[in-house]
C-alpha positions, 0 to 999 in steps of 0.5 A: 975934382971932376965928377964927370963919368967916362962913357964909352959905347961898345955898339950902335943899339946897346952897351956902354963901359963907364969909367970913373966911378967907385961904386964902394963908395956912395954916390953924389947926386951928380954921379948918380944921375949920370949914371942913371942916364948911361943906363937909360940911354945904353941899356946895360953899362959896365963898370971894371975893377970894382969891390962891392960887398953885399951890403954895398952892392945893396945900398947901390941897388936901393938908389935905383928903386925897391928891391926885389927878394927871388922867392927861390934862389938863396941870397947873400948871407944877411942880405936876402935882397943880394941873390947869390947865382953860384954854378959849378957841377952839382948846380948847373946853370938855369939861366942859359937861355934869353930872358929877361929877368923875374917878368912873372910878376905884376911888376917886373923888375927896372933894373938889375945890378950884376956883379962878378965874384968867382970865374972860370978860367975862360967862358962864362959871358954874358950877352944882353940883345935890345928890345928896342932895337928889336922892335924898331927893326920890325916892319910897319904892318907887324908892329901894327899887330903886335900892338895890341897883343898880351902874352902870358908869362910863367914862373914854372917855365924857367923854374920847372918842379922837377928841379926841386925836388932835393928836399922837401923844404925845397920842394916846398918853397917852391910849391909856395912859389908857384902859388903867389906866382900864377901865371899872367899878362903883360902887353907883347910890345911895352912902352918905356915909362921914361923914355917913351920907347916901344919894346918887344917884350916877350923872352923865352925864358918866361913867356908861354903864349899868345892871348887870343891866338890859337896855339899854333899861330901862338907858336909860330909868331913866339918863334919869329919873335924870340929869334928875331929879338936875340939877333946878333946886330941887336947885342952886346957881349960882356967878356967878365973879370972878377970885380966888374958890375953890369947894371941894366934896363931890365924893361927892355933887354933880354940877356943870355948867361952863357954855361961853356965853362962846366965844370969850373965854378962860376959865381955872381951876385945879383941886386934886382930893382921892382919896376911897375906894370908893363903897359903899351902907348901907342906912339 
């Protein structure tokens, strides 16, 4: 039987669907490396009809790299490193801004492993925008200057403690949150580690401010650079099934969960991969 997986672009920067794979079941070596290239190469790939239960979908995860346990949200039941995104109502999303996941730690995440429980009858997509694609498509004396740069990214932007306040155990974890989480620096423009590629590496979600600009050129070059990453022509849009999986390239994505579906309920489990330290090389 043929091992080779079906891998079909959905645009010319980012997206690809992968058929013949049932992720349930573990990997050869051989499926996974396709795998892994399809993410590398497309950025964020997604795969129908799948049934993965949390113990699965970790096991998955861990061929990838370490995992890394949110210090807020709740996770699967026995599974910490399985985080559950469960929104309805009474707990309306937070996510429904571009970011990139988890950027306010030393080491952001590789990846991420998306994977679709409950659904709304319609809505709820998710977009993710390259940051390749976003950078490439920048003139010559900008990249020149971004080059250089560092912005600040903060737990507290996405993760504000108004939102915390339910109980004093909440309230608490999130206090500890904030103080193994202070706020830090990762290069405006990060070099991929494998492939070599230049990305913007700024996302609303998290990032702040520019260091060593004043707070109005950090405002207005932040703006530029937040509106230019999230262009149409820089994204793909995933309309989910109950089953389906997304996995992608979280060192070079922003995505976008999309809350139109309120007030029906919507939830998801998430694997998320440790990276290491962003850096920027010089091409």
């Amino acid at each position: 039987m043929s091992e080779r997986l079906n891998i079909v672009p959905l645009g010319p920067y980012i997206g690809a669907q992968v058929s013949g794979l049932e992720l349930s079941r573990p990997l050869s070596d051989n499926q996974f490396e396709q795998l892994y290239h399809a993410v590398l190469r497309h950025q964020v790939v997604f795969l129908r009809q799948q049934t993965l239960t949390p113990q699965q979908q970790r096991g998955l995860a861990l061929r990838f790299g370490d995992l890394h346990i949110h210090p807020v949200y709740p996770h699967a039941e026995g599974v910490e490193e399985i985080i559950v995104l469960d929104t309805h109502n009474d707990n309306p999303p937070d996510n429904d801004n571009w970011h990139t996941d988890v950027t306010f730690i030393e080491t952001p995440p590789a990846g991420a492993i998306l994977a679709a429980k409950q659904l709304p009858e319609t809505g709820g997509d998710t977009l993710w925008s390259s940051g390749i694609a976003a950078y490439e498509a920048l003139s010559a004396p900008l990249k020149t200057l971004l080059g250089g740069l560092y912005a600040e990214h903060d737990f507290r932007k996405s993760f504000p403690e108004h939102k915390y306040r339910a109980s004093k155990e909440e309230h608490q974890r999130w206090l500890d949150a904030v103080a193994k989480n202070p706020p830090l620096l990762h290069p405006v423009v990060r070099t991929h580690p494998v492939t070599g590629k230049q990305a913007l590496f700024v996302n609303e979600g998290f990032t702040t401010r520019i260091d060593g600009l004043s707070a109005k050129e950090s405002e207005a070059l932040l703006g530029l650079l937040f509106a230019h990453a999230t262009k149409p022509e820089f994204q793909v849009r995933w309309r989910w099934e109950e089953g389906d999986v997304a996995i992608w390239d979280n060192r070079v994505t922003q995505h976008y969960a999309n809350a139109d579906y309120l007030p029906q309920r919507r939830i998801m489990h998430r694997a998320t991969i440790l990276g290491d330290k962003p850096f920027y090389r010089p091409a």
